[in-house]
TIBADREN-604075 format. One line per field, with one value per residue (C-alpha): residue in one letter; z, y, x. Coordinates in nm, 4 decimals. Example, Ala and Ser with C-alpha at 12.3 -4.5 7.8 and 13.67 -1.06 7.14 Angstrom:
BEGIN
aa: a / s;
pz: 0.7800 / 0.7140;
py: -0.4500 / -0.1060;
px: 1.2300 / 1.3670;
// end
This chain:
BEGIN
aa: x / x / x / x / x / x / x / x / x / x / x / x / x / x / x / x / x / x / x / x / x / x / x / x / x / x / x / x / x / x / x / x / x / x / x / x / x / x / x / x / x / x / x / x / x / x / x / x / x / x / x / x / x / x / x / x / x / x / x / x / x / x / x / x / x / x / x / x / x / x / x / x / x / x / x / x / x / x / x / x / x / x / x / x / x / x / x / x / x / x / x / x / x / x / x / x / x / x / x / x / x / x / x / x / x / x / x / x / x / x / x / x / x / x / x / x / x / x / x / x / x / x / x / x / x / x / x / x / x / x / x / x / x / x / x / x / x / x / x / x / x / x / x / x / x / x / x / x / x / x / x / x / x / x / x / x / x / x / x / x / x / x / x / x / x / x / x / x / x / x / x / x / x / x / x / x / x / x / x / x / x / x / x / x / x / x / x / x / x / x / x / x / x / x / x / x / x / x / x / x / x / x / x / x / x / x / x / x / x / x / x / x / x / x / x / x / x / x / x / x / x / x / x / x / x / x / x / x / x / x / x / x / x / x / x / x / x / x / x / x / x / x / x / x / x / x / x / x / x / x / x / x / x / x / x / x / x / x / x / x / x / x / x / x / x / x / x / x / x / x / x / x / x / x / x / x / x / x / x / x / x / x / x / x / x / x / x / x / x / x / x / x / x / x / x / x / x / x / x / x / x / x / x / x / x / x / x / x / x / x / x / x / x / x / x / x / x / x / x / x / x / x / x / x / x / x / x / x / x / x / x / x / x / x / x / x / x / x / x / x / x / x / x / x / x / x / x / x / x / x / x / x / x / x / x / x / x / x / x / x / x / x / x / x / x / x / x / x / x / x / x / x / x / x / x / x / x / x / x / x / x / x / x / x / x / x;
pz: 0.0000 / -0.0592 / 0.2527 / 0.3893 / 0.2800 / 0.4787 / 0.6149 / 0.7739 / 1.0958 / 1.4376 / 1.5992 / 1.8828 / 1.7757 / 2.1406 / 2.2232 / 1.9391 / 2.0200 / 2.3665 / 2.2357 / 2.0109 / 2.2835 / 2.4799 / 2.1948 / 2.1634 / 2.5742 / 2.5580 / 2.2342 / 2.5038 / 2.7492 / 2.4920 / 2.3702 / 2.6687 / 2.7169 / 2.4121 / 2.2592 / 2.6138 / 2.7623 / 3.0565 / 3.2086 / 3.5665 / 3.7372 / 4.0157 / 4.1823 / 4.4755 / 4.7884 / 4.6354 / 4.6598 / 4.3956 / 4.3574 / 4.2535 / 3.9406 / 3.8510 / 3.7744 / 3.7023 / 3.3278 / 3.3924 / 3.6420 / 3.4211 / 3.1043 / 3.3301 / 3.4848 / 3.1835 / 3.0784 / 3.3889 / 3.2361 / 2.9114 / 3.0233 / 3.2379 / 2.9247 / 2.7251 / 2.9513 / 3.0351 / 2.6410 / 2.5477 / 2.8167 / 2.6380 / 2.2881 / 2.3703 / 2.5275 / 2.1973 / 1.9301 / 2.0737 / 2.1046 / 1.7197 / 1.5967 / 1.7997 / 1.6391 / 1.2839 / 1.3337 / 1.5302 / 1.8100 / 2.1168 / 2.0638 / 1.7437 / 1.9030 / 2.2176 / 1.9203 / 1.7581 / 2.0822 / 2.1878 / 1.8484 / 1.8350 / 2.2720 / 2.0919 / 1.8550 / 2.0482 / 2.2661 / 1.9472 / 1.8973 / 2.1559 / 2.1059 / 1.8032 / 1.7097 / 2.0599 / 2.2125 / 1.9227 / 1.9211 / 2.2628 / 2.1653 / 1.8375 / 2.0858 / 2.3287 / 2.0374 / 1.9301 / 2.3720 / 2.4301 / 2.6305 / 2.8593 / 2.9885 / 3.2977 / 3.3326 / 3.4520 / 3.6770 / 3.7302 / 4.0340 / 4.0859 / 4.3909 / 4.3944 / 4.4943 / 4.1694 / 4.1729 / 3.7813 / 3.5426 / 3.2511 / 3.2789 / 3.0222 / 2.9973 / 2.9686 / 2.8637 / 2.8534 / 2.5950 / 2.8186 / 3.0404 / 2.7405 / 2.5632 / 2.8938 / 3.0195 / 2.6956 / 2.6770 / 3.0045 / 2.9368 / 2.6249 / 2.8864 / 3.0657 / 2.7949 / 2.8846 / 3.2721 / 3.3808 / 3.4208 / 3.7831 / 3.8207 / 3.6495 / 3.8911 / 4.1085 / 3.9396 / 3.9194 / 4.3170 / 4.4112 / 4.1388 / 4.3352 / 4.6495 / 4.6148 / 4.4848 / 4.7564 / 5.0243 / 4.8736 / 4.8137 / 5.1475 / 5.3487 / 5.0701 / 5.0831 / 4.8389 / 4.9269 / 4.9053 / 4.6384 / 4.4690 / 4.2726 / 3.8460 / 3.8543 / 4.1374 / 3.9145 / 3.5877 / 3.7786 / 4.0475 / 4.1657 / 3.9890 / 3.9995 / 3.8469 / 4.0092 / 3.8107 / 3.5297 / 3.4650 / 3.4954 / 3.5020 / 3.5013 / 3.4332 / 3.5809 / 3.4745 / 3.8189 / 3.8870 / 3.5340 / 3.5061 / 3.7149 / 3.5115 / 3.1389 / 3.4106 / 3.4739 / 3.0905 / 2.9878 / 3.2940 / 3.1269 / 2.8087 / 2.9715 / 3.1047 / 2.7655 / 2.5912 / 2.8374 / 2.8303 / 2.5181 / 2.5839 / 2.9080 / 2.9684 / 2.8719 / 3.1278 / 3.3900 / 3.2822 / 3.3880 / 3.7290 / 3.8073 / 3.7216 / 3.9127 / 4.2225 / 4.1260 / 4.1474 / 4.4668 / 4.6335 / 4.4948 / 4.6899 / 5.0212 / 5.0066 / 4.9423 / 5.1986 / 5.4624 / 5.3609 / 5.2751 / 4.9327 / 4.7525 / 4.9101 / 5.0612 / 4.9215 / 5.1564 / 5.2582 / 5.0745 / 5.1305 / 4.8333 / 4.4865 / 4.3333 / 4.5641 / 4.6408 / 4.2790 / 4.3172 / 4.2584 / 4.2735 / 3.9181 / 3.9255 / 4.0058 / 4.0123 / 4.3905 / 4.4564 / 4.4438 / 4.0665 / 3.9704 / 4.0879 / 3.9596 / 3.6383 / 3.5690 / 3.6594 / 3.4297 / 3.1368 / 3.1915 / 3.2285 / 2.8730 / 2.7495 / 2.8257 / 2.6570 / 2.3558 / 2.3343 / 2.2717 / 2.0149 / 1.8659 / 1.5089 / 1.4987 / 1.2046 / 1.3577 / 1.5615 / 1.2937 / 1.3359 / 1.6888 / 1.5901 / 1.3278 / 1.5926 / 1.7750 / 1.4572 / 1.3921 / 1.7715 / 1.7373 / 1.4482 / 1.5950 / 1.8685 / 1.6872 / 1.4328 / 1.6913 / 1.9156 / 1.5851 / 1.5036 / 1.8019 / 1.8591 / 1.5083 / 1.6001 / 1.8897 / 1.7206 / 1.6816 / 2.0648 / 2.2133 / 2.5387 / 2.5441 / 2.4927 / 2.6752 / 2.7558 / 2.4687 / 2.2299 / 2.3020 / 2.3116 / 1.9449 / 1.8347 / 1.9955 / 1.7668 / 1.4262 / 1.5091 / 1.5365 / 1.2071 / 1.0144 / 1.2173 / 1.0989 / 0.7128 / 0.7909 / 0.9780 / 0.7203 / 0.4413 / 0.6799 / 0.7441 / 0.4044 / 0.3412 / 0.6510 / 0.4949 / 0.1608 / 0.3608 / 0.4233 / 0.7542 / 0.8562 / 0.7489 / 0.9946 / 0.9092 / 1.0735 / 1.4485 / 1.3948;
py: 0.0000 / 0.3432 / 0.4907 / 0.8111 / 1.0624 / 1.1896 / 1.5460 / 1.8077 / 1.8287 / 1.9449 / 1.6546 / 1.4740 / 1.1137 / 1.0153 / 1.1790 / 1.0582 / 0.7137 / 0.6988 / 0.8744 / 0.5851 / 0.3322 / 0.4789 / 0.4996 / 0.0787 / 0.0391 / 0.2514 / 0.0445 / -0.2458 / -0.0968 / 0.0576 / -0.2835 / -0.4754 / -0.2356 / -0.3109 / -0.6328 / -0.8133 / -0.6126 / -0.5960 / -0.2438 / -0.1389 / 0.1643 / 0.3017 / 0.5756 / 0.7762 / 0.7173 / 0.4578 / 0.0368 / -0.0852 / -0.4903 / -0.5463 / -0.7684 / -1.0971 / -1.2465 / -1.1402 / -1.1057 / -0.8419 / -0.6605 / -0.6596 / -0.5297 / -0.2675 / -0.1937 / -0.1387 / 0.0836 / 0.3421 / 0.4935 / 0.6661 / 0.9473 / 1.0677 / 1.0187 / 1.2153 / 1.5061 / 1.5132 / 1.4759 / 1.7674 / 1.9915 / 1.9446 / 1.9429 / 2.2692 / 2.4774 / 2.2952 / 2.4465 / 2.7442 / 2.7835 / 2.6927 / 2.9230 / 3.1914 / 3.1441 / 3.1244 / 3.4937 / 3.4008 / 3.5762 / 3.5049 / 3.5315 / 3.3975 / 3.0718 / 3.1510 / 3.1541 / 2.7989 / 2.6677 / 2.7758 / 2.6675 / 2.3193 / 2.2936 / 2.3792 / 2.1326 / 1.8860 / 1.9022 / 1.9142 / 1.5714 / 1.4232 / 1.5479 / 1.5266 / 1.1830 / 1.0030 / 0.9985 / 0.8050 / 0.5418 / 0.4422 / 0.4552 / 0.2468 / -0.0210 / -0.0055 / -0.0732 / -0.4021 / -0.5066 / -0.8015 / -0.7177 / -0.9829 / -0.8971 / -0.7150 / -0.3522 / -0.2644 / -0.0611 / 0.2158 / 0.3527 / 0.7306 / 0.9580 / 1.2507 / 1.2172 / 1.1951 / 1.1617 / 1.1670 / 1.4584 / 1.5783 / 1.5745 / 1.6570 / 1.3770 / 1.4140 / 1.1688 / 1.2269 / 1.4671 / 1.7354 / 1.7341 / 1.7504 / 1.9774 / 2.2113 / 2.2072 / 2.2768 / 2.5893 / 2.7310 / 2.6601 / 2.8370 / 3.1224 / 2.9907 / 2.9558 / 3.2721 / 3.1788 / 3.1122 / 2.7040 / 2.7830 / 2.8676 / 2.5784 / 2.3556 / 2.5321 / 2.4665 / 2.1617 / 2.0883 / 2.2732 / 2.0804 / 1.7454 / 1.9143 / 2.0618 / 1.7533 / 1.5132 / 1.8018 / 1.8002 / 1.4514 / 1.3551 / 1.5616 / 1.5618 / 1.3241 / 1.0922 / 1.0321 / 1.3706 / 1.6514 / 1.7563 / 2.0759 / 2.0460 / 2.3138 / 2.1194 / 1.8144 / 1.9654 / 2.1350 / 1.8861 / 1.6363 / 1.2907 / 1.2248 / 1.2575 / 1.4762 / 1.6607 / 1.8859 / 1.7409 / 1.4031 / 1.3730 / 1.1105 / 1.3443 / 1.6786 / 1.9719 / 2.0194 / 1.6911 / 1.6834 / 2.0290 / 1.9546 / 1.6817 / 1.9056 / 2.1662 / 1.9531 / 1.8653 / 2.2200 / 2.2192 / 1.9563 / 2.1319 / 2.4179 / 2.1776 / 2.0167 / 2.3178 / 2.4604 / 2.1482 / 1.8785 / 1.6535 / 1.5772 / 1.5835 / 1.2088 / 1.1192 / 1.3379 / 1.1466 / 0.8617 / 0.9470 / 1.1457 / 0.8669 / 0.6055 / 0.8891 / 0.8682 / 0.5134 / 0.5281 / 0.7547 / 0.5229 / 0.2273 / 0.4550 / 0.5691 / 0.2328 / 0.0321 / 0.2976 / 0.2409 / 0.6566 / 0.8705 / 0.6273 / 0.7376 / 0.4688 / 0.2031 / 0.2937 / -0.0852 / -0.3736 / -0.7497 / -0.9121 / -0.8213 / -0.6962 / -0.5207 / -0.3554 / -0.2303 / -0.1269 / 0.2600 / 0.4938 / 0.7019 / 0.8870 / 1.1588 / 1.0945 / 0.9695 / 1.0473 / 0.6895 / 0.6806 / 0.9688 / 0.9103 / 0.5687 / 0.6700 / 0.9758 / 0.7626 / 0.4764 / 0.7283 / 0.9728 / 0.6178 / 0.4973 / 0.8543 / 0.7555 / 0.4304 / 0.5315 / 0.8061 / 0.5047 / 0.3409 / 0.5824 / 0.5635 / 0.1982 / 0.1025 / -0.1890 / 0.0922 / 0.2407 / 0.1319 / 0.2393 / 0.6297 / 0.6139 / 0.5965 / 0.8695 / 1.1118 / 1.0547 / 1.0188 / 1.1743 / 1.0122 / 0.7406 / 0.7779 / 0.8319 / 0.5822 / 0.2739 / 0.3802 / 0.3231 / 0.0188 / -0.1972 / -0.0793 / -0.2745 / -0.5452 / -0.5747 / -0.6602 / -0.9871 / -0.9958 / -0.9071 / -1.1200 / -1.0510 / -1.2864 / -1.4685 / -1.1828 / -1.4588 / -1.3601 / -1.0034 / -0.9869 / -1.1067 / -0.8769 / -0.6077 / -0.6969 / -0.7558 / -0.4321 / -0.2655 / -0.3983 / -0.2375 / 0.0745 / 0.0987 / 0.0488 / 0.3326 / 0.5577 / 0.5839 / 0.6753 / 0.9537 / 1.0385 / 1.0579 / 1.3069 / 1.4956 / 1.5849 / 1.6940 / 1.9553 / 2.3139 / 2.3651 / 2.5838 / 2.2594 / 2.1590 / 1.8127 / 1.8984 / 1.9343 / 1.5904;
px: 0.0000 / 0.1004 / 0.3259 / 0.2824 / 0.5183 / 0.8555 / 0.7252 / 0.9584 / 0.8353 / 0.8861 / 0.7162 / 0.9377 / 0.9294 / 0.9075 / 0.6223 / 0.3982 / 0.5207 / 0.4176 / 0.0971 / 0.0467 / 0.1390 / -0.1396 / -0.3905 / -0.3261 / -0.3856 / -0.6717 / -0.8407 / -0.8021 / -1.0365 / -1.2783 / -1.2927 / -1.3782 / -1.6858 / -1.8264 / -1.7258 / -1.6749 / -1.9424 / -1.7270 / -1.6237 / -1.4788 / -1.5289 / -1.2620 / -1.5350 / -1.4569 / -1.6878 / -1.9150 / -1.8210 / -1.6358 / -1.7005 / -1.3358 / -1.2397 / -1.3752 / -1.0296 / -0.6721 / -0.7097 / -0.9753 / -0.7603 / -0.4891 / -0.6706 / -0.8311 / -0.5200 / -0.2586 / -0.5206 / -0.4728 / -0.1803 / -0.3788 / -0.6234 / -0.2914 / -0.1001 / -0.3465 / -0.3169 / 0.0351 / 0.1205 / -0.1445 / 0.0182 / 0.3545 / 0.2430 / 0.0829 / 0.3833 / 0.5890 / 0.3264 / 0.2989 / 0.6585 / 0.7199 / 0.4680 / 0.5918 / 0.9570 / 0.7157 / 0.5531 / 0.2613 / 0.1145 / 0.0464 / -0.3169 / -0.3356 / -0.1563 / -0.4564 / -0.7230 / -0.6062 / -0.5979 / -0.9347 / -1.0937 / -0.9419 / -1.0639 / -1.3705 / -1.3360 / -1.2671 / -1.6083 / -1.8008 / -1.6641 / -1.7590 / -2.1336 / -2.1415 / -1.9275 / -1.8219 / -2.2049 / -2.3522 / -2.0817 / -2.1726 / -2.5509 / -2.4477 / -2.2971 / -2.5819 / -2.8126 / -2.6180 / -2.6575 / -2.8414 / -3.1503 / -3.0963 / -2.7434 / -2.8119 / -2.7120 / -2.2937 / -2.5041 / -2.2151 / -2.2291 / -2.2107 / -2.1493 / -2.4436 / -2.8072 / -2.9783 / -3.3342 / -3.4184 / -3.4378 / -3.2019 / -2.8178 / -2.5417 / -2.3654 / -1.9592 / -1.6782 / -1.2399 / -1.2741 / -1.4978 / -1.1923 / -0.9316 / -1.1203 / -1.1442 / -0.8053 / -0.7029 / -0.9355 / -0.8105 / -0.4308 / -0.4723 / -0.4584 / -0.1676 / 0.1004 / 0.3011 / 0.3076 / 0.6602 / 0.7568 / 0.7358 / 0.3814 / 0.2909 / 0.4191 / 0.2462 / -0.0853 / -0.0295 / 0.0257 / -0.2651 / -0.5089 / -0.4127 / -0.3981 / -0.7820 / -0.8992 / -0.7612 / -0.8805 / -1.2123 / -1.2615 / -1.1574 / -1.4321 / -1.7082 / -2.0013 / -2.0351 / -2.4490 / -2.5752 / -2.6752 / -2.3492 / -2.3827 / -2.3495 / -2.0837 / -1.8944 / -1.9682 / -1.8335 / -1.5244 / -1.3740 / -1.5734 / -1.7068 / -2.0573 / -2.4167 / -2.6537 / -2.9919 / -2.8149 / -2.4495 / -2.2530 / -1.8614 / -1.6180 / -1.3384 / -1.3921 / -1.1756 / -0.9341 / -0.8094 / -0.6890 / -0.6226 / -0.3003 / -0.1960 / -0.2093 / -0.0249 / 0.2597 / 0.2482 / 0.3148 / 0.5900 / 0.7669 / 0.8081 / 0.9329 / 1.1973 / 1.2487 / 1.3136 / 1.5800 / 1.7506 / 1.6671 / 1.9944 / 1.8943 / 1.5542 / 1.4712 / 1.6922 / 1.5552 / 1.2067 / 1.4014 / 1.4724 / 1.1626 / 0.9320 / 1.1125 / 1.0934 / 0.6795 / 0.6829 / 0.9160 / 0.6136 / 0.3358 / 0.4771 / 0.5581 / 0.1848 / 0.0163 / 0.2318 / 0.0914 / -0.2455 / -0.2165 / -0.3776 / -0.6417 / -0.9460 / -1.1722 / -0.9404 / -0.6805 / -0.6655 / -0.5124 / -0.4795 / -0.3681 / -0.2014 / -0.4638 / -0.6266 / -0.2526 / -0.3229 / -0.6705 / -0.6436 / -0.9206 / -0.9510 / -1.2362 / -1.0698 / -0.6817 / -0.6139 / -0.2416 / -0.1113 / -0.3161 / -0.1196 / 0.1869 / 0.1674 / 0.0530 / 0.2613 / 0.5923 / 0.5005 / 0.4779 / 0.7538 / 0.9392 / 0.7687 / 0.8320 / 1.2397 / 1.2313 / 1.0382 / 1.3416 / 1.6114 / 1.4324 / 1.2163 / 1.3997 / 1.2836 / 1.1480 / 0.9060 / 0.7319 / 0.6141 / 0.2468 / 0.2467 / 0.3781 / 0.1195 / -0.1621 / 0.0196 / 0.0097 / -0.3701 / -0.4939 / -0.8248 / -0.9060 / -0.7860 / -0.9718 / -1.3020 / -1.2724 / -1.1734 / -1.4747 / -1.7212 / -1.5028 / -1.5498 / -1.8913 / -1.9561 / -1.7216 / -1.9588 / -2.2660 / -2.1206 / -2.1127 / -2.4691 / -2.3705 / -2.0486 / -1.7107 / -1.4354 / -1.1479 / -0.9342 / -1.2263 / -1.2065 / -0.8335 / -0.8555 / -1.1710 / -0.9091 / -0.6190 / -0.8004 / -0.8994 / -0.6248 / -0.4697 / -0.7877 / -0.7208 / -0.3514 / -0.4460 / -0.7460 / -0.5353 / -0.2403 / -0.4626 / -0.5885 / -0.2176 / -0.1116 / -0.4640 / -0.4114 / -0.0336 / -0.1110 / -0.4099 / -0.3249 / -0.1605 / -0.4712 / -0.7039 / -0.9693 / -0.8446 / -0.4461 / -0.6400 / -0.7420;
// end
């Protein structure tokens, strides 16, 4: 088939690499809900019923590390863009305006496309097959709620750090502290049971309640596109050694994942743990500390590797998904919902672990036609946000 064509770019190999990496983990997940009809969610203050066996716990699990990814890579890729197109002529609101177009963008997806791929799969759900029944934290009696998925909070963060671009490396640190900081305060003395505002829902705490529901609200995550753009700040000052500081600073992460969880300290109510699993049982709705730091290490580790290798040929398919993400991410979503029909009950996790591959392998063949499109587009195309 035809190959996309060699483009002078400013892209860090790296980074779309351990964007595509992501995109592959996350397909995982996605396709568990809706080929294997199975789906797990890590809730603050309501009971979580745990895995059924290790396979699920592991294909939930590997998946942790990619709405982190997603932020932390959009906070870098927008301090790298900005900084480019400032060296180009650009100014600083012109880079603002792009960025607060493609936010927009990027919510007007997920109305638009990502909502009717879940209704698509839903249609193709056996009747029988009782509900997941997700638990939410909130009092919600009935009545109309705007429904949110990853992209509200990607599409947010990314509208308020347009904003933020000309703070000093510093400050976004700071931000960044005080996001997890707020979150863990608030978390910690709210109550689960009772009414919860939409704005608090919509802004930093999970839940459904009469007017808004949230999985990923925009504070928690906030901090984690925050520490994003702080890492490009640190990758600019100092390219020759920043993969190496990744390196070190995500093995500290890790270090302070395993100090918190053997003191039973910064998961919310699954402080506890008795076994393996449950060791590894990490609340993610929002980011508890030990998620984060877990999560944060294990990419910023990734994000070294991926630097050592990232002229490999072989990984070509997997920077491929990192140069097309959204449509990536759009496309899959439609894919396995599809894939799923075949499915109605639901499959063994060794059928869906096969549904999941054969689909990736369409995905590639789809995905590099779109790449080779997307390059011969004007660089102010609506088709380069994607």
């Amino acid at each position: 088939m035809k190959e996309s064509p060699t483009i002078k770019s400013n892209r860090t190999a790296a980074i779309d690499l351990l964007r595509g990496f992501i995109m592959i983990l996350m397909a995982i997940d996605h396709c568990s809900a809706m080929v294997a009809r199975t789906h797990f969610t890590e809730m603050w203050g309501v009971t979580f019923e745990g895995y059924p066996t290790i396979g699920w716990w592991f294909s939930r699990f590997v998946s942790h590390i990619c709405a982190p990814g997603f932020f932390f890579l959009m906070g870098i890729s927008m301090l790298l863009f900005a900084q480019s197109r400032l060296k180009n002529g650009w100014s600083i609101n012109r880079v603002r305006n792009y960025f607060l177009k493609r936010g927009s963008l990027i919510l007007l997806i997920m109305f638009l496309l990502e909502f009717p791929s879940w209704a698509l799969s839903s249609v193709f759900k056996s009747s029988e097959m009782v509900s997941s029944g997700m638990s939410f934290p909130g009092k919600y009696n009935g009545g109309f709620f705007i429904p949110t998925t990853v992209l509200y909070g990607l599409g947010m963060c990314m509208l308020i750090c347009s904003f933020l671009l000309k703070l000093k490396k510093d400050y976004m640190l700071l931000i960044a502290v005080a996001s997890f900081g707020f979150s863990t305060w608030y978390i910690t003395n709210a109550a689960p049971y009772e009414w919860i505002n939409p704005f608090a829902v919509l802004f930093y705490v999970p839940g459904l309640t009469k007017g808004a529901m949230s999985l990923y609200p925009v504070i928690p995550w906030l901090g984690v596109t925050a520490f994003g753009i702080y890492w490009a700040h640190l990758y600019t000052l100092n390219k020759s050694k920043i993969f190496s500081w990744s390196l070190i600073i995500g093995l500290v992460f890790l270090a302070t994942f395993f100090v918190l969880r053997i003191f039973k300290t910064g998961n919310f109510q699954l402080n506890d743990w008795s076994s393996f699993i449950t060791f590894f049982t990490l609340i993610k709705y929002p980011p508890s500390l030990v998620f984060i730091f877990f999560t944060l290490g294990v990419n910023l580790i990734l994000l070294f590797l991926f630097s050592k290798i990232e002229h490999s040929k072989y990984l070509k398919p997997i920077k491929l998904f990192g140069q097309t993400a959204m449509f990536f991410y759009i496309v899959h979503l439609y894919l396995y919902a599809l894939l799923g029909a075949f499915f109605p009950s639901g499959c063994s996790i060794y059928v869906m672990y096969t549904v999941w591959f054969f689909g990736l392998i369409i995905l590639y063949f789809i995905c590099n036609r779109f790449l080779i499109f997307k390059h011969i587009t004007k660089p102010t195309s609506f088709w380069r946000i994607l």
